[in-house]
N, C-alpha and C positions, 0 to 999 in steps of 0.2 A: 349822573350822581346818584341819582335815584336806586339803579339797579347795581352801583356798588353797598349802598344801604342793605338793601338786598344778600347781596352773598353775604356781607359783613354779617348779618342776621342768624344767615343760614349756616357759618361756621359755626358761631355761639351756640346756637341752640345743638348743633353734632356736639360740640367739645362737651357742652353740661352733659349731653347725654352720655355718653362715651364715660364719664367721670361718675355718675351715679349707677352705670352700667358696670365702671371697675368697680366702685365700690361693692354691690350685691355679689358679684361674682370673685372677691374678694371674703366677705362673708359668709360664703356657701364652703367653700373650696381649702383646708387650710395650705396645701402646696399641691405645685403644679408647675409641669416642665417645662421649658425653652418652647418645644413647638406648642404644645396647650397655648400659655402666652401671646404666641403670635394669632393662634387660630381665634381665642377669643378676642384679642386686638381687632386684627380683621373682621368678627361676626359684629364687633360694637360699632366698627366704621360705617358699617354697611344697615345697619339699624337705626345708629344716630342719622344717619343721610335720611333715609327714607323718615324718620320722624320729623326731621325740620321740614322736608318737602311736604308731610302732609299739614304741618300746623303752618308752613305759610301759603297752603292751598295750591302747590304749584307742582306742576307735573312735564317734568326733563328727560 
């Protein structure tokens, strides 16, 4: 149970990131193509992950 708490955690904290990450780059950006989009999609997946890994101290 424990370590469904855990990923449960570790989503949250990706999705807010990911979400405050569209928004800034959102704000920067006023348009931007199909692949832009996915590329930054994909850079915020990969950022929001590694920032929940580090604020729940764990290493995957």
């Amino acid at each position: 149970m424990w370590l469904k708490g855990i990923s449960l955690l570790s989503a949250i904290l990706t999705g807010v990131f990911c979400a405050g990450f569209a928004l800034f780059v959102n704000a920067i950006t006023p348009m931007v193509s199909t692949y832009q989009v996915a590329l930054l999609a994909s850079i915020s997946g990969f950022l929001g992950s590694l920032f929940a890994q580090i604020v729940l101290g764990r290493r995957t």
